[in-house]
Each structure stands twice: as structure tokens, then as C-alpha cells.
SERO-540697 format. One record per atom (N, C-alpha, C): residue number from 0; residue in three letters; x, y, z. Coordinates in Angstrom, 1 decimal. Example, Ala and Ser with C-alpha at 12.3 -4.5 7.8 and 13.67 -1.06 7.14 Angstrom:
! SERO-540697
{0, ala, {13.2, -5.7, 7.8}}
{0, ala, {12.3, -4.5, 7.8}}
{0, ala, {13.2, -3.3, 7.8}}
{1, ser, {12.8, -2.2, 7.1}}
{1, ser, {13.7, -1.1, 7.1}}
{1, ser, {12.9, 0.0, 7.9}}
END
This chain:
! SERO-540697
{0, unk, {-6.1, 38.4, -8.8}}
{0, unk, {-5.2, 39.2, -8.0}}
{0, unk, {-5.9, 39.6, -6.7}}
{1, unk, {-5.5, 39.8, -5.8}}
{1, unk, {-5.8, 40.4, -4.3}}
{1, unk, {-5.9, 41.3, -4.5}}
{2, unk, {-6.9, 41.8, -3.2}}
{2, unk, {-6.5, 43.2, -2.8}}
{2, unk, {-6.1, 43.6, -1.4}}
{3, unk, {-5.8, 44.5, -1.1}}
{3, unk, {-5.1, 44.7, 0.5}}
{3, unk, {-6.1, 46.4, 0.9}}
{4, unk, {-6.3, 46.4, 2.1}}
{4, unk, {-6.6, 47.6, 2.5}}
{4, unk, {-5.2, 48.6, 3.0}}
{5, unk, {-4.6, 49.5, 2.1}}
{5, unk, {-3.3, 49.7, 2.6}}
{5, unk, {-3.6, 50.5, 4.1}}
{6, unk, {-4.7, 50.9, 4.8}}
{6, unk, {-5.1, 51.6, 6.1}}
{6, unk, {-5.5, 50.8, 7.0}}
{7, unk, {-4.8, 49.4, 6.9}}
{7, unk, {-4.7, 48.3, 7.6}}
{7, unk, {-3.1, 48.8, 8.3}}
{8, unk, {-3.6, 48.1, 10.0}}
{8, unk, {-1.8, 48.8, 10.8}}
{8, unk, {-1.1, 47.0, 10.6}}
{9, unk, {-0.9, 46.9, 9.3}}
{9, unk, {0.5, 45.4, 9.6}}
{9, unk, {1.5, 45.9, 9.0}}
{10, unk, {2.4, 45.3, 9.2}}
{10, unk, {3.5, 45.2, 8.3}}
{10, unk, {4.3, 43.6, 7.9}}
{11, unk, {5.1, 43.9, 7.1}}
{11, unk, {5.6, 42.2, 6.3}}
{11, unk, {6.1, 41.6, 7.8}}
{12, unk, {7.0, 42.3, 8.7}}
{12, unk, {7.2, 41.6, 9.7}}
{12, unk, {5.7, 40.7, 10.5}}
{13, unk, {4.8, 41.2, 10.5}}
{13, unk, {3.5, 41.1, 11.3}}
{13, unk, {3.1, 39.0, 10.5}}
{14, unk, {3.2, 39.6, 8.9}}
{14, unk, {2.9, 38.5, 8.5}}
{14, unk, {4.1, 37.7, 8.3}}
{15, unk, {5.1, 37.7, 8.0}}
{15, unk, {6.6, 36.8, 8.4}}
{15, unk, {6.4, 35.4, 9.8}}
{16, unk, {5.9, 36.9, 10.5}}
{16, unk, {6.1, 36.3, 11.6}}
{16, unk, {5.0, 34.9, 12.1}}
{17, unk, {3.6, 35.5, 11.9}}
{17, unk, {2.3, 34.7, 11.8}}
{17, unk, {2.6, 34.1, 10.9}}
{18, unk, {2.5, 33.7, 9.6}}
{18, unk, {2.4, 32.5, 9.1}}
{18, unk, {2.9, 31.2, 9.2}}
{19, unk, {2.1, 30.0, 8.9}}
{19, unk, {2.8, 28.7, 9.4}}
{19, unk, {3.5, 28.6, 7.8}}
{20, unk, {3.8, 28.9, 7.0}}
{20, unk, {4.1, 28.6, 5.8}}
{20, unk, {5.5, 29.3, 5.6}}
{21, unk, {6.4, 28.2, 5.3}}
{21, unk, {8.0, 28.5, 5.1}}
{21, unk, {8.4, 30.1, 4.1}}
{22, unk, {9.0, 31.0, 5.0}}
{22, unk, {9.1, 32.1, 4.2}}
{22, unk, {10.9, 32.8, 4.3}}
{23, unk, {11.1, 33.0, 3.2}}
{23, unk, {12.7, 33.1, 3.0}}
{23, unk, {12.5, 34.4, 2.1}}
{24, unk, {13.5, 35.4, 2.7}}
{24, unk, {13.8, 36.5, 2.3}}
{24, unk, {15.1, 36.4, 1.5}}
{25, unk, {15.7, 36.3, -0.1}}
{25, unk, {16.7, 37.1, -0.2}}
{25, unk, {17.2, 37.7, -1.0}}
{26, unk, {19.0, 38.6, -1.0}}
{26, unk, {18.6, 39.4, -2.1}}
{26, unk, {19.0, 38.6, -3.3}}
{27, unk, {19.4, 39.6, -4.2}}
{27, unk, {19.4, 39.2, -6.0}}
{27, unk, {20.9, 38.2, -5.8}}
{28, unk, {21.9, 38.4, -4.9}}
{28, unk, {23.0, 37.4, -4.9}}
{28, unk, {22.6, 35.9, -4.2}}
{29, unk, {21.4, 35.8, -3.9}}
{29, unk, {21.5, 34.6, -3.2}}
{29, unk, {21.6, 34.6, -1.4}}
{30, unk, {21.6, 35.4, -1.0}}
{30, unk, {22.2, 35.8, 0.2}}
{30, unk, {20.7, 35.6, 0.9}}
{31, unk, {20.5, 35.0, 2.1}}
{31, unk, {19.9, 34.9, 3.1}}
{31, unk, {19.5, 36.6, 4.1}}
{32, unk, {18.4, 37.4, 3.8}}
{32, unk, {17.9, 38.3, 4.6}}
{32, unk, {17.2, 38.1, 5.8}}
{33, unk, {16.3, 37.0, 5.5}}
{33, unk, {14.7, 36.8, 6.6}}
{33, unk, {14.6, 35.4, 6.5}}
{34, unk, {14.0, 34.7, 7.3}}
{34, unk, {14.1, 33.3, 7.5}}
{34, unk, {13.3, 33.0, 8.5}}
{35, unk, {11.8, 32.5, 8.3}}
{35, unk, {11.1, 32.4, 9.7}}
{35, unk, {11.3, 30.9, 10.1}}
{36, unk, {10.4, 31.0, 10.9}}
{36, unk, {10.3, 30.0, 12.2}}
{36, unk, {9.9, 28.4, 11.5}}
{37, unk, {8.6, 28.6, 10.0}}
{37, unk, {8.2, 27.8, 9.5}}
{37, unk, {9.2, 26.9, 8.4}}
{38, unk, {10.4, 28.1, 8.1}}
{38, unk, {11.7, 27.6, 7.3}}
{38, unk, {12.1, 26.8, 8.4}}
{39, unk, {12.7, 26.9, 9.4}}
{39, unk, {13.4, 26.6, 10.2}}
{39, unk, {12.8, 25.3, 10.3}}
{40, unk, {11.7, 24.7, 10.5}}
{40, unk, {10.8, 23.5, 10.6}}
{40, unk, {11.2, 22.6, 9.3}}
{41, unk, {11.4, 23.7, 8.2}}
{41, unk, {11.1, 22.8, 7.2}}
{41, unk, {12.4, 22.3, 7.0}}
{42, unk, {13.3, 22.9, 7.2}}
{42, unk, {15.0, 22.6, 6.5}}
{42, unk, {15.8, 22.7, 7.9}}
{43, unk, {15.0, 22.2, 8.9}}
{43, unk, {15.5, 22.3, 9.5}}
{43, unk, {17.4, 23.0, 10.4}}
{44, unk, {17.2, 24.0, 10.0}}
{44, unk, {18.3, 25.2, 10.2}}
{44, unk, {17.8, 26.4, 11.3}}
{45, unk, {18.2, 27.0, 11.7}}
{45, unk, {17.7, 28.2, 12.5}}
{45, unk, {17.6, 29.5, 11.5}}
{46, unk, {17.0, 30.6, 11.9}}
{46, unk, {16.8, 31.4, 11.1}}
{46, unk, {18.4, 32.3, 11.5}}
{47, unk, {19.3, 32.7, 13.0}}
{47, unk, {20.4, 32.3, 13.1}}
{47, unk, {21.5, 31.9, 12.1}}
{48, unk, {21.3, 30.8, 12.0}}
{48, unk, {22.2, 30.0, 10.8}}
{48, unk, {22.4, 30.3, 9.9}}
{49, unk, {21.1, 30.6, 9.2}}
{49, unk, {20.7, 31.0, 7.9}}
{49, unk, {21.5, 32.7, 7.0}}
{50, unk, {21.1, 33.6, 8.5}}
{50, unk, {21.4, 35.1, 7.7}}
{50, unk, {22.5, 35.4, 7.4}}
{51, unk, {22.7, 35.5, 5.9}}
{51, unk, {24.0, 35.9, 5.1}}
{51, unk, {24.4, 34.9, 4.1}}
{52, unk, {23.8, 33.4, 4.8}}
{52, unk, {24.8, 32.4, 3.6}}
{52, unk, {23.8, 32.1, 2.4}}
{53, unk, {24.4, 31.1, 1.5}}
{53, unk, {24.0, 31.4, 0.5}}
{53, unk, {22.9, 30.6, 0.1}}
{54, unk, {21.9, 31.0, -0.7}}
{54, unk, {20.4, 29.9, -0.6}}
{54, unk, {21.4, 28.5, -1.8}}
{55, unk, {21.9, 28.7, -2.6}}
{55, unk, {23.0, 27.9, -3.3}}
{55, unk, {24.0, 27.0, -2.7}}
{56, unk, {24.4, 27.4, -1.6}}
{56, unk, {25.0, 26.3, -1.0}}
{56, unk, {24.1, 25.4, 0.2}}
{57, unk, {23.2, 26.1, 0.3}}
{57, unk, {22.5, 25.5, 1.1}}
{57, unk, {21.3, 24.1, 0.7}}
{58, unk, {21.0, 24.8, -0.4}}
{58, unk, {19.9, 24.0, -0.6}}
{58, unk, {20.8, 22.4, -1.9}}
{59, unk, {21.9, 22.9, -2.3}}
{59, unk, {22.5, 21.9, -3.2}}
{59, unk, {22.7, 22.7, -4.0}}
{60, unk, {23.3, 22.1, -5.2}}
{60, unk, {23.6, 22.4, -6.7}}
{60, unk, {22.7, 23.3, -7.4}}
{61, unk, {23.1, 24.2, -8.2}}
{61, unk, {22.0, 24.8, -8.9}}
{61, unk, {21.5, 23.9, -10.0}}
{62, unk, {20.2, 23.5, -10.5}}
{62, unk, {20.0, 22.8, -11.7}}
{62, unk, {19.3, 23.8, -12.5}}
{63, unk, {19.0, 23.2, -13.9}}
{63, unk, {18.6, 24.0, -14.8}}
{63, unk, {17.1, 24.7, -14.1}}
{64, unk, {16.5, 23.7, -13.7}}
{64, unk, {15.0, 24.8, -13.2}}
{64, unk, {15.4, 26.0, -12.2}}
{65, unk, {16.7, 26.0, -11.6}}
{65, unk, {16.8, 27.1, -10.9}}
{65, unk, {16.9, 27.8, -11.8}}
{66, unk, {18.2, 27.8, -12.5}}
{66, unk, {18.2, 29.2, -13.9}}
{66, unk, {16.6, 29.6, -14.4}}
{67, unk, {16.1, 28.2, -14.9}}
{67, unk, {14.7, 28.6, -15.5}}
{67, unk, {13.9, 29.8, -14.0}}
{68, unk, {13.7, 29.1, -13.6}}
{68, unk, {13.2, 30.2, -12.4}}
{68, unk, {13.4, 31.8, -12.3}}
{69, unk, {15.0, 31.8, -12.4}}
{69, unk, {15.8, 33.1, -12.0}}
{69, unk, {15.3, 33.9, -13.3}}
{70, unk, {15.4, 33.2, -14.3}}
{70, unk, {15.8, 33.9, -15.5}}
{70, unk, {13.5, 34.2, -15.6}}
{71, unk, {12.7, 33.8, -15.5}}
{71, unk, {11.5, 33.8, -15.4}}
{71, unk, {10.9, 35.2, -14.0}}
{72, unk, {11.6, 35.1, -13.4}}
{72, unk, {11.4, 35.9, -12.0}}
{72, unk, {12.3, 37.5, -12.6}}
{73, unk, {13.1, 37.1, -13.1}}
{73, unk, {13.6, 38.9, -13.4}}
{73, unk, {12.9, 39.2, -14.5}}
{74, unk, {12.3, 38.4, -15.3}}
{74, unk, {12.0, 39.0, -16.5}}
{74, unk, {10.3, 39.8, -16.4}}
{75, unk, {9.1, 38.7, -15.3}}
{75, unk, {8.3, 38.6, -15.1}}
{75, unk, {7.6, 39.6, -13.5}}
{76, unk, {8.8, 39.2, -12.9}}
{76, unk, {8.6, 39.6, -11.6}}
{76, unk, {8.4, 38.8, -10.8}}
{77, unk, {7.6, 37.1, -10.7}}
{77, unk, {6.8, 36.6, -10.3}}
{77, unk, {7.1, 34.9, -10.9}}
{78, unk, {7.2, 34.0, -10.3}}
{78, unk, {7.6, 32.8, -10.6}}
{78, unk, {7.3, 31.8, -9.5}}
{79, unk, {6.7, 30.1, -9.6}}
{79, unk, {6.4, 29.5, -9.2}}
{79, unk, {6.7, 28.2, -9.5}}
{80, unk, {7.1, 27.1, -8.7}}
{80, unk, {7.7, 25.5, -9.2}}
{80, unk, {8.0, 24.4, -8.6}}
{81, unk, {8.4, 23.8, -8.6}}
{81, unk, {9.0, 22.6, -8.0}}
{81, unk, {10.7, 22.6, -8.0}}
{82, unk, {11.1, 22.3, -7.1}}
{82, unk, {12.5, 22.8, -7.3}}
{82, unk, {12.7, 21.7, -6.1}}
{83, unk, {14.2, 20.9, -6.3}}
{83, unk, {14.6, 19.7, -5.0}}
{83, unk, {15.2, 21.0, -4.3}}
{84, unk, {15.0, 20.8, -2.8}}
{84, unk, {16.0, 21.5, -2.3}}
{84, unk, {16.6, 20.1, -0.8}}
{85, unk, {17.4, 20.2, -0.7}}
{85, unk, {18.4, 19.4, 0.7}}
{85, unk, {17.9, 20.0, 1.9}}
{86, unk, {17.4, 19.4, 2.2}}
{86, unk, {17.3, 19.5, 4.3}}
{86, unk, {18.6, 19.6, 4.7}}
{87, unk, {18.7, 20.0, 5.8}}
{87, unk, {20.2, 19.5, 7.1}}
{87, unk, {20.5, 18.2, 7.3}}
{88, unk, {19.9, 17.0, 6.9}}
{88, unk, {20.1, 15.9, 6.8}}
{88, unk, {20.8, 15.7, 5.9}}
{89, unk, {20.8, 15.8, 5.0}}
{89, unk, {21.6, 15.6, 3.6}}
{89, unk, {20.4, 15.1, 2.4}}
{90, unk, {19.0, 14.5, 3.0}}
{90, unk, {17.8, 14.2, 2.5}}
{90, unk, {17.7, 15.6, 1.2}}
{91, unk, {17.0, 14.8, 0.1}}
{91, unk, {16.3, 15.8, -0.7}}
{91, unk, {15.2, 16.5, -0.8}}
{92, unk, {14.2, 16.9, -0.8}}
{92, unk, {13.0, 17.4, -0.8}}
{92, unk, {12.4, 18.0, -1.9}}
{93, unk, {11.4, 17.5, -2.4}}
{93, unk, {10.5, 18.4, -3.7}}
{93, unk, {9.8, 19.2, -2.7}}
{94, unk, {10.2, 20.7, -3.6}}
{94, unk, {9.8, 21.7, -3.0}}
{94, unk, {8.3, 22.8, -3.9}}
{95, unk, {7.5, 23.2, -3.3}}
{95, unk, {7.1, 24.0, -4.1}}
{95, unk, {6.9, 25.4, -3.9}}
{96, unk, {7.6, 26.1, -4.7}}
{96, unk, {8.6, 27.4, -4.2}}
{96, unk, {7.4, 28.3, -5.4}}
{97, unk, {7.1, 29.6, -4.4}}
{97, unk, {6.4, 30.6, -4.7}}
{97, unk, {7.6, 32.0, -4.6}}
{98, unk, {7.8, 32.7, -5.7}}
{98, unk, {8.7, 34.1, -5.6}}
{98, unk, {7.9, 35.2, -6.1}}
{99, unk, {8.2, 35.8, -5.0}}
{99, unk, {7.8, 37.0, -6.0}}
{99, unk, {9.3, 38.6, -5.7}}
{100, unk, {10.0, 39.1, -7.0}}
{100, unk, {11.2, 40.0, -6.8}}
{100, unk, {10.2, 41.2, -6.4}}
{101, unk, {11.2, 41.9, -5.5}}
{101, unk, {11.3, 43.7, -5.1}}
{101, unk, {11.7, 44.4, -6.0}}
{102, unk, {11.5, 45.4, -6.3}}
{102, unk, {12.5, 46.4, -6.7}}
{102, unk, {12.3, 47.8, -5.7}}
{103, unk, {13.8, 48.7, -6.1}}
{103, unk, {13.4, 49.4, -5.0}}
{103, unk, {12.6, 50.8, -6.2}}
{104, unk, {12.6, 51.9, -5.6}}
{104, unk, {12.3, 52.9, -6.3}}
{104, unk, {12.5, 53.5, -7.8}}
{105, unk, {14.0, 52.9, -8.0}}
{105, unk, {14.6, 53.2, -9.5}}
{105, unk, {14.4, 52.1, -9.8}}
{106, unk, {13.7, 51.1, -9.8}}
{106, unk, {13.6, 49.8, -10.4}}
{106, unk, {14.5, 48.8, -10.5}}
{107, unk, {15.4, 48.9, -9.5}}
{107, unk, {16.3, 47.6, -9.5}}
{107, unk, {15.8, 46.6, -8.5}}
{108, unk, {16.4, 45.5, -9.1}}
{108, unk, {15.9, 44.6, -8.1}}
{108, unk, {16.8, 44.6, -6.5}}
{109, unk, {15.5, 44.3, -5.5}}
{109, unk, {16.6, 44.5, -4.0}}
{109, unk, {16.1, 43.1, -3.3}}
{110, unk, {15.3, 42.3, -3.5}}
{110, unk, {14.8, 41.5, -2.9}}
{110, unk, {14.1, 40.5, -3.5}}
{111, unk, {13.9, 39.1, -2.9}}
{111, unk, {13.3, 38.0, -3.3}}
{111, unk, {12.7, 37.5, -2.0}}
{112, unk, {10.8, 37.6, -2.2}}
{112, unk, {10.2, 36.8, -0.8}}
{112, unk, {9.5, 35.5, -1.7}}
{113, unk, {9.9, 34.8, -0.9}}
{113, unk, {9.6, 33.1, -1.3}}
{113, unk, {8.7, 32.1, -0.4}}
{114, unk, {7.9, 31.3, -0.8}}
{114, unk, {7.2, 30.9, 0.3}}
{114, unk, {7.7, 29.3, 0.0}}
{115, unk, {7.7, 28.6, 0.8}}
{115, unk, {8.0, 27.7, 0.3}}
{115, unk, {6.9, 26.1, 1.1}}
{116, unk, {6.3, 25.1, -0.1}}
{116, unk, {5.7, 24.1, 0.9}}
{116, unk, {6.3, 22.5, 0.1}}
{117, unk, {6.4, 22.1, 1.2}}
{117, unk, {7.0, 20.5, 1.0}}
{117, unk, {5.7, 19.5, 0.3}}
{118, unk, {6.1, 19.3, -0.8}}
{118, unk, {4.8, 18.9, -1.4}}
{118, unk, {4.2, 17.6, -1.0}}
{119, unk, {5.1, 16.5, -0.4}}
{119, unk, {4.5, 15.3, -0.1}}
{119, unk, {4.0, 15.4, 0.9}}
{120, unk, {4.1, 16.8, 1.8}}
{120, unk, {3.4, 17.1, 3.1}}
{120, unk, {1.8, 17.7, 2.4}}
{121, unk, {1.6, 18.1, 1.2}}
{121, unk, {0.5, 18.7, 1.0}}
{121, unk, {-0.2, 17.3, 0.3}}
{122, unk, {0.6, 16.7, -0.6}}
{122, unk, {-0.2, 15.2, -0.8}}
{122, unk, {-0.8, 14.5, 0.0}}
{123, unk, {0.1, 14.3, 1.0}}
{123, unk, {-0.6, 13.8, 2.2}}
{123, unk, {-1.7, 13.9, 2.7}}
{124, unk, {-2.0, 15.5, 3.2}}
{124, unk, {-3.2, 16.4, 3.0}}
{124, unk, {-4.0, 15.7, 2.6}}
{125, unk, {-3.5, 15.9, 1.3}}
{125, unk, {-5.0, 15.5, 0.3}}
{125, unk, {-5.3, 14.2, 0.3}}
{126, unk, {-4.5, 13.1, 0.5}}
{126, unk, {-4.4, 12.4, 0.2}}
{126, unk, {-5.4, 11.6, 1.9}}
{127, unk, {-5.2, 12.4, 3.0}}
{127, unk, {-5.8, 12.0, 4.2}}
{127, unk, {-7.4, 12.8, 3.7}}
{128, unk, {-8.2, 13.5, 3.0}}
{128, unk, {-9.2, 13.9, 3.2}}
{128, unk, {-9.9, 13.6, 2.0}}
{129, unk, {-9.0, 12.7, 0.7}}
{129, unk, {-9.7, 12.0, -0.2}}
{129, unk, {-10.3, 10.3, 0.9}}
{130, unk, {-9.6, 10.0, 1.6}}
{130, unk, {-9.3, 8.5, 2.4}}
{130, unk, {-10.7, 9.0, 3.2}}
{131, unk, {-10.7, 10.1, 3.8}}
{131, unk, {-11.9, 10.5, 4.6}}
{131, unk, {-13.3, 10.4, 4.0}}
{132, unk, {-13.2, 10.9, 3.1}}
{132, unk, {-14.1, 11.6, 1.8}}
{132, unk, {-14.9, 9.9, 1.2}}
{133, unk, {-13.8, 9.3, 0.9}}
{133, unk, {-14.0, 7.4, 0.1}}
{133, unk, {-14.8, 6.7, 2.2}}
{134, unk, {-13.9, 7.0, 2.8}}
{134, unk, {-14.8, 6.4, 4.0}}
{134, unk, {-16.3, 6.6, 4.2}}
{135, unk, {-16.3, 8.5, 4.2}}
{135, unk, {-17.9, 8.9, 4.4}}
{135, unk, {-18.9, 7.8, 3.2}}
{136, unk, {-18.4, 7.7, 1.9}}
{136, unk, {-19.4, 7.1, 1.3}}
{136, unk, {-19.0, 5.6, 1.6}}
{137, unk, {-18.2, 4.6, 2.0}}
{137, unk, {-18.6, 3.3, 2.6}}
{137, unk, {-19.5, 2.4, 3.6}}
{138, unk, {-19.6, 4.5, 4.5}}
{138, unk, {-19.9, 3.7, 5.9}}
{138, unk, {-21.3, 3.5, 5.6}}
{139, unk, {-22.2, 4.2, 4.9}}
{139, unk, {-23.7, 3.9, 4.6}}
{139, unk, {-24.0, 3.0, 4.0}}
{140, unk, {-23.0, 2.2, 3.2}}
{140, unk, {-23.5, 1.1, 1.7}}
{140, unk, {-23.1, 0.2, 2.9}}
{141, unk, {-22.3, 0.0, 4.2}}
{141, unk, {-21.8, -0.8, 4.9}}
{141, unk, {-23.2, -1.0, 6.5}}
{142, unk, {-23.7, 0.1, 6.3}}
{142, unk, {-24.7, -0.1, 7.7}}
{142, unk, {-26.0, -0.1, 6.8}}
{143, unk, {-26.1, 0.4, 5.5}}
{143, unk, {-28.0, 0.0, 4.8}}
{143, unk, {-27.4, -1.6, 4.7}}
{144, unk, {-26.4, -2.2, 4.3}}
{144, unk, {-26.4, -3.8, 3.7}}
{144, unk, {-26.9, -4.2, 5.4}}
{145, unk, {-26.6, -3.8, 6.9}}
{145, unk, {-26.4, -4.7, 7.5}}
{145, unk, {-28.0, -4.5, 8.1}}
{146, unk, {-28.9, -3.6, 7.6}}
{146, unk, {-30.0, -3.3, 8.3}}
{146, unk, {-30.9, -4.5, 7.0}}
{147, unk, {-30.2, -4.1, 5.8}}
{147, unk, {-31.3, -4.4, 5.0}}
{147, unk, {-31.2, -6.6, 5.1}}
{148, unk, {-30.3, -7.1, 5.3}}
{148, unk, {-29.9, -8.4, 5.8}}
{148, unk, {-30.6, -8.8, 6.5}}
{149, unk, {-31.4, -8.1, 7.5}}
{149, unk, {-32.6, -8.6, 8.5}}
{149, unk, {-33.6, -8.6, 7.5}}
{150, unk, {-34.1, -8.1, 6.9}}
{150, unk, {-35.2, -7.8, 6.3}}
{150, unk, {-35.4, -8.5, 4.7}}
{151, unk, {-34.5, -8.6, 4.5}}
{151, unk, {-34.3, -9.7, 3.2}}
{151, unk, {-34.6, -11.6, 3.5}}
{152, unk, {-35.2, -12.0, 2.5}}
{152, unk, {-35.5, -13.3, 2.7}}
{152, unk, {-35.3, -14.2, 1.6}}
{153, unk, {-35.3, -13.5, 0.3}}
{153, unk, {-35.0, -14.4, -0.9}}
{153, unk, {-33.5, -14.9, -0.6}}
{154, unk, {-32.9, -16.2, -1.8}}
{154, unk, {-31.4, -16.4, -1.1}}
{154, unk, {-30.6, -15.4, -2.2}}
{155, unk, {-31.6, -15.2, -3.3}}
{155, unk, {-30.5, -14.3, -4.5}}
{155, unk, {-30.4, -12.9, -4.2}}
{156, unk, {-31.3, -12.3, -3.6}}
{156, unk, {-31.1, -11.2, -2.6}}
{156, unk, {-30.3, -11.1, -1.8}}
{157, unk, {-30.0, -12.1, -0.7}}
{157, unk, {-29.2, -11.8, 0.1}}
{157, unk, {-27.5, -12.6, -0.4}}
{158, unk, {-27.7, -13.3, -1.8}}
{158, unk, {-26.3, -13.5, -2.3}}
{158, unk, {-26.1, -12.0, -2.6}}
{159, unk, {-27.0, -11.3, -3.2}}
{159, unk, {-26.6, -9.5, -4.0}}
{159, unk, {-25.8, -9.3, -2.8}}
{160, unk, {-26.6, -8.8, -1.8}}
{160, unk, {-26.4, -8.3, -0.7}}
{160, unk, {-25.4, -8.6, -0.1}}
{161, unk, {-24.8, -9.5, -0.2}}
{161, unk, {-23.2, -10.3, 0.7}}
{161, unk, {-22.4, -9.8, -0.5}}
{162, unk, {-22.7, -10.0, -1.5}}
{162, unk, {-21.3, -9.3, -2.6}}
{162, unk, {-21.1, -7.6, -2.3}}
{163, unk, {-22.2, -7.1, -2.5}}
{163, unk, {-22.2, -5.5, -2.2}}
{163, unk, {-21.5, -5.3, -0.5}}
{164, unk, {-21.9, -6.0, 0.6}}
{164, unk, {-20.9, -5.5, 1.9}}
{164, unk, {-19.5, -6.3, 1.7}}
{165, unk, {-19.1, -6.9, 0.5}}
{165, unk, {-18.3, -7.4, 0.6}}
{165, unk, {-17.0, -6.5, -0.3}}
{166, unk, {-17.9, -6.3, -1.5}}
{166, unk, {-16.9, -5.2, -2.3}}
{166, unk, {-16.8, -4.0, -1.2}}
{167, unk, {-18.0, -3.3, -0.5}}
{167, unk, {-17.5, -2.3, 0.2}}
{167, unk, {-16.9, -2.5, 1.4}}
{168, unk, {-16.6, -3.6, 1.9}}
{168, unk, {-15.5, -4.2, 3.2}}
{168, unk, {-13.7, -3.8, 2.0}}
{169, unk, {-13.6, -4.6, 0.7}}
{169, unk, {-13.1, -4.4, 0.8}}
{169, unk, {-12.5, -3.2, -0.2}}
{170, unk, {-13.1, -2.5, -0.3}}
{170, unk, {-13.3, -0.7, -0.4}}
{170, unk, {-12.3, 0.2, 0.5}}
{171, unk, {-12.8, -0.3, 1.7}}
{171, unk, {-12.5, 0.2, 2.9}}
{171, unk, {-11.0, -0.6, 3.4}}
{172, unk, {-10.8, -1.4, 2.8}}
{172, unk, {-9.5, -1.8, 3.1}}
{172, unk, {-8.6, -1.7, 2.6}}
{173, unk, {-9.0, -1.5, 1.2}}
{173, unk, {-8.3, -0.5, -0.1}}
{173, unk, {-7.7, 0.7, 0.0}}
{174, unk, {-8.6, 1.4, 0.8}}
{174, unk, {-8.3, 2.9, 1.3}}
{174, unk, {-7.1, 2.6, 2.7}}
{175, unk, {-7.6, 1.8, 3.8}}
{175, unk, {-6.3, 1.7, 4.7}}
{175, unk, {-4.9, 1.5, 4.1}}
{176, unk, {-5.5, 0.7, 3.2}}
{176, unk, {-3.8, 0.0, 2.7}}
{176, unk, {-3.1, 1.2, 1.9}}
{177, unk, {-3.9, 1.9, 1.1}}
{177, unk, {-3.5, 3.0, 0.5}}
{177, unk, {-3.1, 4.1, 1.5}}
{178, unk, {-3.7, 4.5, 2.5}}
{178, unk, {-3.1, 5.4, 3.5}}
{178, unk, {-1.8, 4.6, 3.7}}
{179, unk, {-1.9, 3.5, 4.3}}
{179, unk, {-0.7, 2.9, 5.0}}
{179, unk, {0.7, 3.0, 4.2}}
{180, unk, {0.2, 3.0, 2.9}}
{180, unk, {1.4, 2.7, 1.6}}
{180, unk, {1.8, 3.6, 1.9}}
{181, unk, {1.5, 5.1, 1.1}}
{181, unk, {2.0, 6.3, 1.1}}
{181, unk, {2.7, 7.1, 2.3}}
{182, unk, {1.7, 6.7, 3.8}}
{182, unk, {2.4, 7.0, 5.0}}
{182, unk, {3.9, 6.9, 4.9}}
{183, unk, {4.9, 5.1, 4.9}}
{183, unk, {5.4, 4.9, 4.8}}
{183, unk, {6.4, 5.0, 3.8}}
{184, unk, {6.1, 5.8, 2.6}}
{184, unk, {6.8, 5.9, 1.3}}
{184, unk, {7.4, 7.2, 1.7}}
{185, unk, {6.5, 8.6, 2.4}}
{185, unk, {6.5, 9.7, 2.6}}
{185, unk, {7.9, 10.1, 3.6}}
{186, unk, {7.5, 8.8, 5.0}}
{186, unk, {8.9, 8.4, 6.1}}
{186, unk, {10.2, 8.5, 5.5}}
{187, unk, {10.0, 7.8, 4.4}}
{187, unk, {11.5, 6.9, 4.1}}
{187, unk, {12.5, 8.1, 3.3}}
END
């Protein structure tokens, strides 16, 4: 769990507003309250657009994980998942949706703040700093084979030696072709 200095001067608007990460306000009907700028990117809609209509007609059909959600978030307070939701395109999107409900003072529920991130955007991520990560260790097994090839004289040493820059040449082509795959799977 966090903790917060409450004699900190922010308010939700302060962080709404700052974060790059898709954030949707609404109440217990489904109804659209807050809608930032990072929604607006992601589902591409305006935050405009958004206030009043319904997160149900907007994002598609309800399926069973939404109930599972709803029915896990009132009971719990707090709920997290994967859920498709529709862009403005008509495209689908796996989503990974963070909630957590309000209540007000007598304990009813008044509100739902949601964060929401496009998960094949966070694979990617990872997926660009695993590709980075496999490069840092190629480029050394690729520059000791080319230093140590001067210096080698036997021929079964320098057969070793041509297999080893050969598996790590194609190491490293492994990893392009793998960025390149997913890039284009990601597009489409």
C-alpha cells in the first residue's frame, strides 16, 4: 500500500491532469464524469465527447469479465484486468483496466476512477528493452571473436571461433526479425 503526505497542496484534478496514463472518471450507472487528455489518445474521443455517455455503449458489449469486474469492485472496492474495449475506429483493444470505487460519507457508492493502459503498447515496451538487453550481450561475443581472429593461429580454433561469431551474427538477426514481427502484428 502507499502512502500520501495528506499536507501535500494537490488535488485529483492536479494528478488527472499530469498523468500520461489513460484516466476515466465514472459514476455507479456507467456515465462518463472525467476523461483526460491520455483517454482521449487512447480511444481516441475527446474528453468533450465523452461527458455523460455511457462507458457501455462506448467501449462495445458488456461481456461476462465486465460483470465479473463490477460485481468484484462493489464487493471489494478495488479491481483489476484485461477487458477488450473499441476505439473510435471500430478496432478492438485489450485493455488493462485498473478501478478503484468512491463512496461518499454514508457509504454509498458515488464514483469509479480507472486507469486504463493498452497492453500491446506495454509489450512492446518490454519487448523493445528485452531486444536491447539480448543486443548489449551480442555486441561483446561479436567484437572479442573479431579481436581474438587476429590473434588465433590454430585452424580448429579459428573453425570454433567462426561458429561462435556466426551463432552470435545470427543471434542478432533473431532479435531484428523478432522486433520486426511483432512491430507489424502490433500495426495491423
Amino acid at each position: 500500500m502507499s502512502s500520501f503526505d495528506p499536507t501535500l497542496p494537490l488535488t485529483f484534478k492536479d494528478i488527472f491532469e499530469l498523468t500520461s496514463d489513460p484516466v476515466i472518471v465514472h459514476d455507479t450507472q456507467n456515465s462518463v464524469l472525467a476523461w483526460n487528455v491520455a483517454a482521449e489518445e487512447l480511444y481516441g474521443r475527446s474528453a468533450d465527447e465523452m461527458l455523460g455517455r455511457s462507458l457501455s455503449e462506448l467501449f462495445g458489449n458488456t461481456d461476462l469479465n465486465d460483470v465479473l469486474a463490477l460485481e468484484q469492485l462493489q464487493r471489494d472496492g478495488i479491481w483489476h484486468g484485461e477487458l477488450q474495449h473499441a476505439h473510435c475506429d471500430g478496432s478492438q483493444r485489450l485493455i488493462h483496466v485498473r478501478q478503484k470505487l468512491y463512496r461518499n460519507a454514508d457509504g454509498e457508492p458515488v464514483a469509479i476512477v480507472s486507469t486504463h493502459r493498452q497492453l500491446s503498447l506495454a509489450r512492446d515496451e518490454k519487448l523493445d528493452k528485452f531486444a536491447h538487453e539480448m543486443n548489449n550481450v551480442m555486441a561483446p561475443i561479436m567484437l572479442s571473436s573479431a579481436i581474438l581472429e587476429r590473434s588465433i593461429v590454430d585452424k580448429k580454433s579459428k573453425l570454433m571461433l567462426q561458429r561462435i561469431e556466426k551463432c552470435a551474427l545470427h543471434g542478432t538477426d533473431l532479435i531484428a526479425q523478432m522486433l520486426a514481427s511483432e512491430k507489424s502484428c502490433s500495426r495491423d
